[in-house]
PDBQT receptor file of N, H, CA, C and O in Angstrom, charges set to zero:
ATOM      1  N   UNK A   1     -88.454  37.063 -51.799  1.00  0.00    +0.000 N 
ATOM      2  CA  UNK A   1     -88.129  37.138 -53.216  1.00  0.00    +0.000 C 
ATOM      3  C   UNK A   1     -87.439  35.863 -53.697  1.00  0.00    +0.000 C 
ATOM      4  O   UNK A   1     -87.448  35.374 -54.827  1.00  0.00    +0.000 OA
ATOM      5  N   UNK A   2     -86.853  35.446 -52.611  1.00  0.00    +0.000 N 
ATOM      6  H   UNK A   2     -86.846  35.843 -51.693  1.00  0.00    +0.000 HD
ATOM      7  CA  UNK A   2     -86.204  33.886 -53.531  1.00  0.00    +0.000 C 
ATOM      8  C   UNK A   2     -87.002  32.716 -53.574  1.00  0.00    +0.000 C 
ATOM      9  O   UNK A   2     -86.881  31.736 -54.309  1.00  0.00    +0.000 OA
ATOM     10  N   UNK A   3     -87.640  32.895 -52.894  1.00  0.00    +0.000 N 
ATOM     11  H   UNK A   3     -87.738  33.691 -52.296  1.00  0.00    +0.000 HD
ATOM     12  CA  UNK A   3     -89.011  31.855 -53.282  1.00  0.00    +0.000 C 
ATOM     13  C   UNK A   3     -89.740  32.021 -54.742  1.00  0.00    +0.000 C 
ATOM     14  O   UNK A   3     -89.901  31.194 -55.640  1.00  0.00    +0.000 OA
ATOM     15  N   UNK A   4     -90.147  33.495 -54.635  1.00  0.00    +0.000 N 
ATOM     16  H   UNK A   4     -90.016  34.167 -53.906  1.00  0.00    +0.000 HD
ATOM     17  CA  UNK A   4     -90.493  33.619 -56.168  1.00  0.00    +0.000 C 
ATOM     18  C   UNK A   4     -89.812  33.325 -56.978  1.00  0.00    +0.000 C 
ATOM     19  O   UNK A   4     -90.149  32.516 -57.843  1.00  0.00    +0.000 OA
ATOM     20  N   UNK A   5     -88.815  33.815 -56.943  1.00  0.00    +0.000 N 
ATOM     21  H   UNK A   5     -88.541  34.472 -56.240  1.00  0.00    +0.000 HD
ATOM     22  CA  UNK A   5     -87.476  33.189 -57.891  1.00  0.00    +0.000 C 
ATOM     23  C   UNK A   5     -87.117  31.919 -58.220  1.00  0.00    +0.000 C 
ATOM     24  O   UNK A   5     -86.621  31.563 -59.289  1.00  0.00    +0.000 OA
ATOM     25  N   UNK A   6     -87.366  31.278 -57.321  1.00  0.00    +0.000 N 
ATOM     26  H   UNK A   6     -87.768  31.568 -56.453  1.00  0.00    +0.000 HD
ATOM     27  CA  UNK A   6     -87.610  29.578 -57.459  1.00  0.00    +0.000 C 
ATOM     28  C   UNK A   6     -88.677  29.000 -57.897  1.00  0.00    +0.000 C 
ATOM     29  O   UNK A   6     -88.680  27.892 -58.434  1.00  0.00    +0.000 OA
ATOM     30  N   UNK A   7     -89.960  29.916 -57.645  1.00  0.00    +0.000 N 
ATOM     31  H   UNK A   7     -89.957  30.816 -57.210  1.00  0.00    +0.000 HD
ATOM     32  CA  UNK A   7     -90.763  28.959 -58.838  1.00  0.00    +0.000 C 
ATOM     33  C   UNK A   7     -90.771  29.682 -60.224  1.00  0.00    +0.000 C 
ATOM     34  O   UNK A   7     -91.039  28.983 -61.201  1.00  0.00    +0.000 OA
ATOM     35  N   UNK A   8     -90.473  31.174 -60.435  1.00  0.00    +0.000 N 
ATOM     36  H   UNK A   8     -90.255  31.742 -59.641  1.00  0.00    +0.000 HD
ATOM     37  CA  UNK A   8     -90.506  31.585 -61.738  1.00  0.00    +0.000 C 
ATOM     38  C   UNK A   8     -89.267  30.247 -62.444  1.00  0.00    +0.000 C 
ATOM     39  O   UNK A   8     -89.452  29.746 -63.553  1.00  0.00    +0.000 OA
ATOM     40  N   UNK A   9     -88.375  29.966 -61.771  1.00  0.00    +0.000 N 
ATOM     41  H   UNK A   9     -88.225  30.373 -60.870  1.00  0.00    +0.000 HD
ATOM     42  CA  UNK A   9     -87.513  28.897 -62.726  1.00  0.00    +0.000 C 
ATOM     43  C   UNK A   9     -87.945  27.714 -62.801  1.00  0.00    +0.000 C 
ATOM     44  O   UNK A   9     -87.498  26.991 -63.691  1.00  0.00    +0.000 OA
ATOM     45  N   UNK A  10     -89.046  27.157 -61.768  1.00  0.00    +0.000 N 
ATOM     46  H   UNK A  10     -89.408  27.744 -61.044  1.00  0.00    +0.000 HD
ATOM     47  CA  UNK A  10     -90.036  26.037 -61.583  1.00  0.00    +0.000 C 
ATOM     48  C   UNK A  10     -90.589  26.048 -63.008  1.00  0.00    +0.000 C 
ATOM     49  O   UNK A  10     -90.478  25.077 -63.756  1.00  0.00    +0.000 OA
ATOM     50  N   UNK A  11     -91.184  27.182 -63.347  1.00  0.00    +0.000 N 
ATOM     51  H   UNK A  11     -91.274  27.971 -62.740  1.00  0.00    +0.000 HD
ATOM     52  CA  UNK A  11     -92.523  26.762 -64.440  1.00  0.00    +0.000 C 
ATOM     53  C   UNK A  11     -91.235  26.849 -65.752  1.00  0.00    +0.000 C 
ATOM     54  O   UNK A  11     -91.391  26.209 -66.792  1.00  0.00    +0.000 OA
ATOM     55  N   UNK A  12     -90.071  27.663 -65.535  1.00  0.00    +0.000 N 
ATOM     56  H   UNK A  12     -89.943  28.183 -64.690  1.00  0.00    +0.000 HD
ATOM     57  CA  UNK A  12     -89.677  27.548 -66.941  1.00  0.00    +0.000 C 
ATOM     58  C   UNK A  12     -89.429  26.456 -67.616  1.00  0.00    +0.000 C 
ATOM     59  O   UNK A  12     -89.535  26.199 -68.815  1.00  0.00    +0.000 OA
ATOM     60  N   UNK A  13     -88.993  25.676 -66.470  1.00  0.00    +0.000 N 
ATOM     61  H   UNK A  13     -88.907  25.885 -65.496  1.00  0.00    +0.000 HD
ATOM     62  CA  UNK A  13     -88.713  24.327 -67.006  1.00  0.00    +0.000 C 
ATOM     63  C   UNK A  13     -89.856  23.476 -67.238  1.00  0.00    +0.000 C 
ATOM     64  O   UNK A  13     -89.808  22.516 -68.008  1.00  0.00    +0.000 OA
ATOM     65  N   UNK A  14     -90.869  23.803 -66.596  1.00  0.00    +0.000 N 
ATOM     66  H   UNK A  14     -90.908  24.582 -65.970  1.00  0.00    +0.000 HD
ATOM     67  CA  UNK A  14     -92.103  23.135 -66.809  1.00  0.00    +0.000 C 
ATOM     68  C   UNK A  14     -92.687  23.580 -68.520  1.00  0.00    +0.000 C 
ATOM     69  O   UNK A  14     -93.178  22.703 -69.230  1.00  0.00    +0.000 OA
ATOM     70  N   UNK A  15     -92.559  24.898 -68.971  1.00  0.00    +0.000 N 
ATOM     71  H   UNK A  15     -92.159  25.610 -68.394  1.00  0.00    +0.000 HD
ATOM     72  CA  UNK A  15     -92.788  25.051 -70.001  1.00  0.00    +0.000 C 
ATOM     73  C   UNK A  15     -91.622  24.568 -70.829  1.00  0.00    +0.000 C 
ATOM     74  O   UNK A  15     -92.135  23.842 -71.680  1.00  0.00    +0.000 OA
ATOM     75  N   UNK A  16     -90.193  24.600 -71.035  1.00  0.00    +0.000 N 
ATOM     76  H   UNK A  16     -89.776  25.190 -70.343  1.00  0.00    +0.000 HD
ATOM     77  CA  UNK A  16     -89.614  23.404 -71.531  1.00  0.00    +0.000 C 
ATOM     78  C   UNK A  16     -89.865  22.200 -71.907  1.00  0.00    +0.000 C 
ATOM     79  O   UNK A  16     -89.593  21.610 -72.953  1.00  0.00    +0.000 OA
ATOM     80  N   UNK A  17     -90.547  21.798 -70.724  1.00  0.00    +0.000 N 
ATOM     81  H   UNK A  17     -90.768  22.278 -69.875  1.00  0.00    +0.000 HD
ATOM     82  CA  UNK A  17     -91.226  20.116 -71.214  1.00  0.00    +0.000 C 
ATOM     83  C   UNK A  17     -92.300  20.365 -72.132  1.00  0.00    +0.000 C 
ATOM     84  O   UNK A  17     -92.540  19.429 -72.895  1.00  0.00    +0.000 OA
ATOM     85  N   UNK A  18     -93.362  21.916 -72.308  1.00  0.00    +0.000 N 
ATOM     86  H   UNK A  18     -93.167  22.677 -71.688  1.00  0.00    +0.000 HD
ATOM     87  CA  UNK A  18     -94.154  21.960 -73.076  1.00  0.00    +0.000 C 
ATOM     88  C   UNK A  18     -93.517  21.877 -74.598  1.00  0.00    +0.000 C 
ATOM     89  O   UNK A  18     -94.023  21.170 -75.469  1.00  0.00    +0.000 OA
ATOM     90  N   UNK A  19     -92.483  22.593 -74.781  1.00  0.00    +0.000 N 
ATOM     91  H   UNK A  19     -92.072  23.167 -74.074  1.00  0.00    +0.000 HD
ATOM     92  CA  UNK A  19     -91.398  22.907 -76.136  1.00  0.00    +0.000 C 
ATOM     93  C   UNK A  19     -90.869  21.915 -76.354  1.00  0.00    +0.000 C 
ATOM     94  O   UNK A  19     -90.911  21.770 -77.575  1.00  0.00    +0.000 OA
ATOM     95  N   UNK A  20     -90.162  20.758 -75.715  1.00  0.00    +0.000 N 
ATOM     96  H   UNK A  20     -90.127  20.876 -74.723  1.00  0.00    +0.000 HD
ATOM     97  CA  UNK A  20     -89.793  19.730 -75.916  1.00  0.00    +0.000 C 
ATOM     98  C   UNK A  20     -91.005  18.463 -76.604  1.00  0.00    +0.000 C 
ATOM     99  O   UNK A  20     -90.803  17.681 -77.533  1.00  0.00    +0.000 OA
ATOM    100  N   UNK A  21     -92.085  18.608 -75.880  1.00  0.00    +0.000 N 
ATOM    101  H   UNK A  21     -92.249  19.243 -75.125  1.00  0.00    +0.000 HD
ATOM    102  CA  UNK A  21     -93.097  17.939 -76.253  1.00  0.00    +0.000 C 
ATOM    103  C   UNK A  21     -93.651  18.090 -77.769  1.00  0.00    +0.000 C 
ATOM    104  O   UNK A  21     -93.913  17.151 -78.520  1.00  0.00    +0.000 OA
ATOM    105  N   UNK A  22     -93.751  19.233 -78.008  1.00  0.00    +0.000 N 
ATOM    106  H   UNK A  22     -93.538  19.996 -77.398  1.00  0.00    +0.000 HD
ATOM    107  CA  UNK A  22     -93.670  19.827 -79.191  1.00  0.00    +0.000 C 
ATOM    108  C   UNK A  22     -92.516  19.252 -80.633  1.00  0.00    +0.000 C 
ATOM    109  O   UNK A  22     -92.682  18.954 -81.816  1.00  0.00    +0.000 OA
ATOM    110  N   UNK A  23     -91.536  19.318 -79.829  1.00  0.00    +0.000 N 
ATOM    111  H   UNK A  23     -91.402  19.560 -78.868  1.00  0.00    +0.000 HD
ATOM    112  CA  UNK A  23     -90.580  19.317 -81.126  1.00  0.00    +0.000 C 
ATOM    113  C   UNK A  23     -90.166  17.558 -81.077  1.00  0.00    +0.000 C 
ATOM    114  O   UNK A  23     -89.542  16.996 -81.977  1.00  0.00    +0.000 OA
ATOM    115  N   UNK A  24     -90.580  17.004 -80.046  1.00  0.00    +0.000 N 
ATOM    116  H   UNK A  24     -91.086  17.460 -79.314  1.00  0.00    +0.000 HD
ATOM    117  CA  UNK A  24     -90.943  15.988 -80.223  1.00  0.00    +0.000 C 
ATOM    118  C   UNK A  24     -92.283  15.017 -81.363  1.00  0.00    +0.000 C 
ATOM    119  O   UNK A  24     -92.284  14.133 -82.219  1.00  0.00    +0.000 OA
ATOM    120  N   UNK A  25     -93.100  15.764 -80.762  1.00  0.00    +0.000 N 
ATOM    121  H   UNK A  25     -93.099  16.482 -80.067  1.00  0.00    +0.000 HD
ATOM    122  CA  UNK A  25     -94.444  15.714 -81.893  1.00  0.00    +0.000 C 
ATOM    123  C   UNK A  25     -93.957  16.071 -83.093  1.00  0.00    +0.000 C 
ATOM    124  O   UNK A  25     -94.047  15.130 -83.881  1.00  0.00    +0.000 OA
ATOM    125  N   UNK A  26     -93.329  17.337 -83.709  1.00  0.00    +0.000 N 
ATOM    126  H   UNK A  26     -93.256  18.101 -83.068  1.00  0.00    +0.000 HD
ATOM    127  CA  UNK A  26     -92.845  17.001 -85.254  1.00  0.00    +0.000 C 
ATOM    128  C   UNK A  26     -91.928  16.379 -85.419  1.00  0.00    +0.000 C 
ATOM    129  O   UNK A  26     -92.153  15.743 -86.449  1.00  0.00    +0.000 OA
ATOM    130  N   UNK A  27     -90.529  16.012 -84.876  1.00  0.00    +0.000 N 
ATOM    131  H   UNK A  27     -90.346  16.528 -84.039  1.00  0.00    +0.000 HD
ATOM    132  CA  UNK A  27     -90.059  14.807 -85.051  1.00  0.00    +0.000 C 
ATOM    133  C   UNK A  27     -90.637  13.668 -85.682  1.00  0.00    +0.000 C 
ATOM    134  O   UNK A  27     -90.440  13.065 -86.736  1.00  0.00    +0.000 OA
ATOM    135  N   UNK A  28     -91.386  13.561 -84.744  1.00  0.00    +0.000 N 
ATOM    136  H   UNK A  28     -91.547  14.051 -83.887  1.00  0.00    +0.000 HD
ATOM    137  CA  UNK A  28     -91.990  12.133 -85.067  1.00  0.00    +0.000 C 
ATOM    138  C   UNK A  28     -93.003  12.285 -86.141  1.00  0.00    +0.000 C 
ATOM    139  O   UNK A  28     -93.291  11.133 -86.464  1.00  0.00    +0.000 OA
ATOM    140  N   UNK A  29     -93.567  12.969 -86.730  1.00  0.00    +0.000 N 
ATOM    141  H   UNK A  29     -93.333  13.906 -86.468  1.00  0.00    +0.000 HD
ATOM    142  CA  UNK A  29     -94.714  13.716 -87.542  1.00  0.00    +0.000 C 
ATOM    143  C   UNK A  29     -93.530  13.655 -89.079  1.00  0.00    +0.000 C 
ATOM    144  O   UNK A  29     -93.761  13.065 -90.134  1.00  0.00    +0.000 OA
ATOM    145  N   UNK A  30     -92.779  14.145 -88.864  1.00  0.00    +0.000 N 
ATOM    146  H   UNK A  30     -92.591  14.624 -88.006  1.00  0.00    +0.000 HD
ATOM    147  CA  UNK A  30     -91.860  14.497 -90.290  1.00  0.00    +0.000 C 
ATOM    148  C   UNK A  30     -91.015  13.716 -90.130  1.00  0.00    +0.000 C 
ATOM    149  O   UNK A  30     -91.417  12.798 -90.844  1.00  0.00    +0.000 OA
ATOM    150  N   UNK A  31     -89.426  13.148 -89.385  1.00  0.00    +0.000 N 
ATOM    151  H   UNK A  31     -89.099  13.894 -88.805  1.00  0.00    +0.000 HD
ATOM    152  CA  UNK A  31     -88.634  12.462 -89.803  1.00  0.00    +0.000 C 
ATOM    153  C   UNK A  31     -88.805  11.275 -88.840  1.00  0.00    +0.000 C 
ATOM    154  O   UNK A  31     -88.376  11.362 -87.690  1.00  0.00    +0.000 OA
ATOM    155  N   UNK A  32     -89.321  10.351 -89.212  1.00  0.00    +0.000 N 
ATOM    156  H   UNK A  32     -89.670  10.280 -90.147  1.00  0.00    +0.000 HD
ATOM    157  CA  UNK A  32     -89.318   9.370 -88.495  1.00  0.00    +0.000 C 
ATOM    158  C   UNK A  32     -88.630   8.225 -89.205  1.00  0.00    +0.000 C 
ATOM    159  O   UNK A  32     -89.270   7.466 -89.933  1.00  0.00    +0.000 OA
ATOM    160  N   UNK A  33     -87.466   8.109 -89.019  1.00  0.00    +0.000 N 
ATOM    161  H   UNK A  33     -86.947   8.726 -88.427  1.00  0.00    +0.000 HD
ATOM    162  CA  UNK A  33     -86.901   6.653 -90.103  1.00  0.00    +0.000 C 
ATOM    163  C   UNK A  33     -87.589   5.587 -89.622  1.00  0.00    +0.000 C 
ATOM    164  O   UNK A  33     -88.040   5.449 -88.485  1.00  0.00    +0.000 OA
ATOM    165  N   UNK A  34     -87.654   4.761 -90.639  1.00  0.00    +0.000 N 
ATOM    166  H   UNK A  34     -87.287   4.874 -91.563  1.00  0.00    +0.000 HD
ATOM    167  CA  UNK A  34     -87.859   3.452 -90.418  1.00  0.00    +0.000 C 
ATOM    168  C   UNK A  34     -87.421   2.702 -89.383  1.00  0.00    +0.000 C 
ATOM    169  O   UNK A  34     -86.194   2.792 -89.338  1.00  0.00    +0.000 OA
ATOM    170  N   UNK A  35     -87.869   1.965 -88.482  1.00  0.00    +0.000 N 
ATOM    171  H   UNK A  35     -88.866   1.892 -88.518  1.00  0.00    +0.000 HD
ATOM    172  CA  UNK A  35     -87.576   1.509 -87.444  1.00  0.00    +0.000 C 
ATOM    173  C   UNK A  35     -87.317   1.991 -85.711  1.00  0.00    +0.000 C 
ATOM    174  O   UNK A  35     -86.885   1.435 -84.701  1.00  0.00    +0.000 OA
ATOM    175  N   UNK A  36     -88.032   3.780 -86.181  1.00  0.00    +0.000 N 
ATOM    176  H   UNK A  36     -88.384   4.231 -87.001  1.00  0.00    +0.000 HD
ATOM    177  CA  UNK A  36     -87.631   4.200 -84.760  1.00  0.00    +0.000 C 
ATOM    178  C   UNK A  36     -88.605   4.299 -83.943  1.00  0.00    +0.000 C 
ATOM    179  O   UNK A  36     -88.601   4.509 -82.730  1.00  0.00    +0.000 OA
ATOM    180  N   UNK A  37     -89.675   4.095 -84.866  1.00  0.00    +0.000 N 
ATOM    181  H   UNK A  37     -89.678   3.924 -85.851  1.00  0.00    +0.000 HD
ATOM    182  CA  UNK A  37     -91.115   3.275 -83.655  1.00  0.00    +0.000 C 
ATOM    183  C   UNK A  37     -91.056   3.304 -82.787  1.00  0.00    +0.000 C 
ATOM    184  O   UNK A  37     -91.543   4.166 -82.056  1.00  0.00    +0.000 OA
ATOM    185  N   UNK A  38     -90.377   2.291 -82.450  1.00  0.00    +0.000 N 
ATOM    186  H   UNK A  38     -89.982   1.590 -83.043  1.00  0.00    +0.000 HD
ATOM    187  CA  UNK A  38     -90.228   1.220 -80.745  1.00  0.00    +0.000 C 
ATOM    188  C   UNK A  38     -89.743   2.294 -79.919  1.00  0.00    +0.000 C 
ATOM    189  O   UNK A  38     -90.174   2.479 -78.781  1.00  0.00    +0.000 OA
ATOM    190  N   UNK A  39     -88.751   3.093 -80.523  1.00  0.00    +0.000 N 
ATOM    191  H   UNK A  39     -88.400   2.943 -81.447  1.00  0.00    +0.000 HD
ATOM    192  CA  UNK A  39     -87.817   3.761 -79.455  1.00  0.00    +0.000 C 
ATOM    193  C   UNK A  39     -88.675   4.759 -78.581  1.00  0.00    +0.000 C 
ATOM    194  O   UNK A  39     -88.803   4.814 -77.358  1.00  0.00    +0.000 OA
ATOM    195  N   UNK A  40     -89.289   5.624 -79.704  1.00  0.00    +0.000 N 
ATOM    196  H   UNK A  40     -89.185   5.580 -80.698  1.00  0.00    +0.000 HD
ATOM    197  CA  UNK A  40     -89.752   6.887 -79.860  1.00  0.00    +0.000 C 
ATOM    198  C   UNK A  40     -90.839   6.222 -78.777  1.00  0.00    +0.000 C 
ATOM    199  O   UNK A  40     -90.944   6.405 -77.564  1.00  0.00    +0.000 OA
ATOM    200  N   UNK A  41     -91.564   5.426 -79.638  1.00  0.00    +0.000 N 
ATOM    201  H   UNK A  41     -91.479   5.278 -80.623  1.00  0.00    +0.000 HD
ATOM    202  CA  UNK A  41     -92.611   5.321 -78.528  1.00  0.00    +0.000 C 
ATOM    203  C   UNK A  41     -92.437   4.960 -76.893  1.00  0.00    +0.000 C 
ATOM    204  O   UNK A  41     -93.151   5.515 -76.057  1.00  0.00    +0.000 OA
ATOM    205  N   UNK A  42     -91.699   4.247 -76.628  1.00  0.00    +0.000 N 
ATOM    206  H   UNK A  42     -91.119   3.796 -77.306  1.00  0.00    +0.000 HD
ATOM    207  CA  UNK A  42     -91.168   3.856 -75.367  1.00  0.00    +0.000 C 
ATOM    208  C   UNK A  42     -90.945   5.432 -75.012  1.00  0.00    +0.000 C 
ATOM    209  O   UNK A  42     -91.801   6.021 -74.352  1.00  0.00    +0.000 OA
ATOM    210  N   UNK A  43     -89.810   6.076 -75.454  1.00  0.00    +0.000 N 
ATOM    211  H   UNK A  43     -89.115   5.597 -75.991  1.00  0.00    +0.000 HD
ATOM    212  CA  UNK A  43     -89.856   7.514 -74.544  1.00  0.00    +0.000 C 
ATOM    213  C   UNK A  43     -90.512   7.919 -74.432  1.00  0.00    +0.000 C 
ATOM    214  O   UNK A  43     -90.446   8.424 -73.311  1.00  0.00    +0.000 OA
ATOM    215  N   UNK A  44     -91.783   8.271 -75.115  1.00  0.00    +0.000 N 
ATOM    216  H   UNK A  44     -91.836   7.861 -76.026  1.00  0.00    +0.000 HD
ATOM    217  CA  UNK A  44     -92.747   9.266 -74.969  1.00  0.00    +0.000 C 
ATOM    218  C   UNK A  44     -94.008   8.530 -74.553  1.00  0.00    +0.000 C 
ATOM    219  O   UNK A  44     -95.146   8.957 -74.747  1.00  0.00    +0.000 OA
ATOM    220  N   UNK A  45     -93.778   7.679 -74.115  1.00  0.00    +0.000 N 
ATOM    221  H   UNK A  45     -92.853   7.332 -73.957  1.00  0.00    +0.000 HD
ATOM    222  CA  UNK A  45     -94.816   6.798 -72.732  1.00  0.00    +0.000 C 
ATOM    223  C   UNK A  45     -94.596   6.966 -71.696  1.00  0.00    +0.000 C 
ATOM    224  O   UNK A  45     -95.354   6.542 -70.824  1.00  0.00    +0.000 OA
ATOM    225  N   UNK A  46     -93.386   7.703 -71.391  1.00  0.00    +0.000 N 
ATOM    226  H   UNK A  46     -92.770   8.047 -72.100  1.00  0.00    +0.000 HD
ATOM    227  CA  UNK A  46     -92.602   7.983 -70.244  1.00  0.00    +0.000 C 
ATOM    228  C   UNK A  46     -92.575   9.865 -69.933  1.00  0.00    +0.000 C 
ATOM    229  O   UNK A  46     -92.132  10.392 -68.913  1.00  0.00    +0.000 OA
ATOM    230  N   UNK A  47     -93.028  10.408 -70.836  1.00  0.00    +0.000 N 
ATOM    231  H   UNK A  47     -93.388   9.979 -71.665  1.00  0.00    +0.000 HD
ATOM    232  CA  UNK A  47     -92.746  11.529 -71.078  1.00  0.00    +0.000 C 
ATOM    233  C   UNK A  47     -94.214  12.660 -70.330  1.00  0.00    +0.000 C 
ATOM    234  O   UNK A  47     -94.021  13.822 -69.974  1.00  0.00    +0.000 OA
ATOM    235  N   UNK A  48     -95.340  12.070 -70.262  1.00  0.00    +0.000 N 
ATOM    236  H   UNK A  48     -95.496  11.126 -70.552  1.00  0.00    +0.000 HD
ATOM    237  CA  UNK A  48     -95.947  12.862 -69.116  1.00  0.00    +0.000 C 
ATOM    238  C   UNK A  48     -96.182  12.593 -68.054  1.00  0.00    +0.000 C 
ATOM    239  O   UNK A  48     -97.172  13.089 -67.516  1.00  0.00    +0.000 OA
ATOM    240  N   UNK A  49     -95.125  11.470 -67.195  1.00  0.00    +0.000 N 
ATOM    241  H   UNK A  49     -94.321  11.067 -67.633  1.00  0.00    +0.000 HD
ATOM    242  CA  UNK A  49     -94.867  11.574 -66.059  1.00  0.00    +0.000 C 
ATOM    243  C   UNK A  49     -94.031  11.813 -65.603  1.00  0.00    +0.000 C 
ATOM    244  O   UNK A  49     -93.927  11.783 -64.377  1.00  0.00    +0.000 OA
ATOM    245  N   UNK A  50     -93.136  12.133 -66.353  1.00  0.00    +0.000 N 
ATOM    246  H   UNK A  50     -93.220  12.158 -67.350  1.00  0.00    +0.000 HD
ATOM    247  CA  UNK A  50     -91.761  13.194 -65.582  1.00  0.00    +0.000 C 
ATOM    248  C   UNK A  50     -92.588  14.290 -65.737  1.00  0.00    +0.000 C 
ATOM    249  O   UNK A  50     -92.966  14.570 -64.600  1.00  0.00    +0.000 OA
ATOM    250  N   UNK A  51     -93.259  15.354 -66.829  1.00  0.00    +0.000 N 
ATOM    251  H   UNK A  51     -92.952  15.126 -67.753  1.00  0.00    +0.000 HD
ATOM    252  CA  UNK A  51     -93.234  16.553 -66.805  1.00  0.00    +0.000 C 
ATOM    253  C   UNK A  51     -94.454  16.575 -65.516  1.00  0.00    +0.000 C 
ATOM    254  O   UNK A  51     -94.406  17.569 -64.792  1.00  0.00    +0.000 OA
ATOM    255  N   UNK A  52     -95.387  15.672 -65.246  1.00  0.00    +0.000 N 
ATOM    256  H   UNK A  52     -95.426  14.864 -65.834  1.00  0.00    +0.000 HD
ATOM    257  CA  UNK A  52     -96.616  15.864 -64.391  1.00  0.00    +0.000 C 
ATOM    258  C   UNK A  52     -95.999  15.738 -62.657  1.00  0.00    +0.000 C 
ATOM    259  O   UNK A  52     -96.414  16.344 -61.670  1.00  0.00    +0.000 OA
ATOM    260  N   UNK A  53     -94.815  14.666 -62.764  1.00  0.00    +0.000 N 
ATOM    261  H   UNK A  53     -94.477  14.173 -63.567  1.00  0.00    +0.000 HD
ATOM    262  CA  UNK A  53     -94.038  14.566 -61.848  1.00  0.00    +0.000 C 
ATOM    263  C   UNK A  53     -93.088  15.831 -61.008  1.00  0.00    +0.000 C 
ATOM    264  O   UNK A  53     -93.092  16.164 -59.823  1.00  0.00    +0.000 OA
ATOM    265  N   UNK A  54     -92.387  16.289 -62.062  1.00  0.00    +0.000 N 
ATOM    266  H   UNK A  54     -92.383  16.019 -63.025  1.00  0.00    +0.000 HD
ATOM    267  CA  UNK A  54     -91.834  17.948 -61.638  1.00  0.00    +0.000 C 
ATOM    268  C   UNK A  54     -92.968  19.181 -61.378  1.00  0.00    +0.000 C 
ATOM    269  O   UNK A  54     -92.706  20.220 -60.771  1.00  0.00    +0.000 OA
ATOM    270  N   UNK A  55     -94.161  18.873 -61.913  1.00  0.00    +0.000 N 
ATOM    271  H   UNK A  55     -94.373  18.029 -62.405  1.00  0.00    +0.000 HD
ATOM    272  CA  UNK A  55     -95.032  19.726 -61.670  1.00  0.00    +0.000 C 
ATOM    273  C   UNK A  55     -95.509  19.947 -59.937  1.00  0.00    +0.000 C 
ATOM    274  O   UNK A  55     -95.487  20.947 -59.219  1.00  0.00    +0.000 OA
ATOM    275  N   UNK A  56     -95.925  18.544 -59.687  1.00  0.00    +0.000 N 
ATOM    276  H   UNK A  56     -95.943  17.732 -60.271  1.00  0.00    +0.000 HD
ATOM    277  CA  UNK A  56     -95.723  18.408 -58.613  1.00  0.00    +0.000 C 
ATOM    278  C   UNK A  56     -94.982  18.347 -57.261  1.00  0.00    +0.000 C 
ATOM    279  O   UNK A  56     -95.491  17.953 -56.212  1.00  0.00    +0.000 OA
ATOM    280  N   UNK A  57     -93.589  18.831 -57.431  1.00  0.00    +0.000 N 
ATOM    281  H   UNK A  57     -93.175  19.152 -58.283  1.00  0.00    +0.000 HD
ATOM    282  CA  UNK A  57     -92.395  18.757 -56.886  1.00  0.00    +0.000 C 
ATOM    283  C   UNK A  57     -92.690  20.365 -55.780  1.00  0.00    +0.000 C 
ATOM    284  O   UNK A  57     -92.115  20.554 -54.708  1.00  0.00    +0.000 OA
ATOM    285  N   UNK A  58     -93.570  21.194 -56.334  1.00  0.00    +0.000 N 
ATOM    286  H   UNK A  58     -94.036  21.040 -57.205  1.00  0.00    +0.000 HD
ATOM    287  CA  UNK A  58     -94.224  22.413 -56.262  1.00  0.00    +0.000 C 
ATOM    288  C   UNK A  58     -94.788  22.123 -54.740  1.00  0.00    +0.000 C 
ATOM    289  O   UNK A  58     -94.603  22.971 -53.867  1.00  0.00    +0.000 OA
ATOM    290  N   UNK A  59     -95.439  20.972 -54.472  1.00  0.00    +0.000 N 
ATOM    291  H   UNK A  59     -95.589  20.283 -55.181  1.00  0.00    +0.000 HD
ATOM    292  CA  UNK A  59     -96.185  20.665 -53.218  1.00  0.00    +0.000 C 
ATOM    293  C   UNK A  59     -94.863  20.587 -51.878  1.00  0.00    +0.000 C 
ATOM    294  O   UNK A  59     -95.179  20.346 -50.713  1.00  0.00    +0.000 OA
TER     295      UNK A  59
């Protein structure tokens, strides 16, 4: 049972990164000030290889 238990909290966080991804996408969709381009984009170039990265942590 604690194995299961460890990946049922595996995927939650994996679906986190799905919700995060998300509220990321309207972020950037609706308030994007002027000049946060660069930033935004730099993180979220970075952002499906952590979540593809923890996915894999599973192996």
């Amino acid at each position: 049972m604690e194995n299961y238990n460890k990946l049922v909290e595996h995927f939650k966080t994996i679906a986190n990164f799905g919700h995060l991804s998300a509220i990321c996408g309207w972020d950037a969709a609706a308030m994007m000030p002027s000049g946060g381009n660069q930033a935004r984009s730099e993180a979220w170039r970075n952002f499906p290889f952590i979540s593809t990265s923890y996915l894999r942590l599973l192996n």
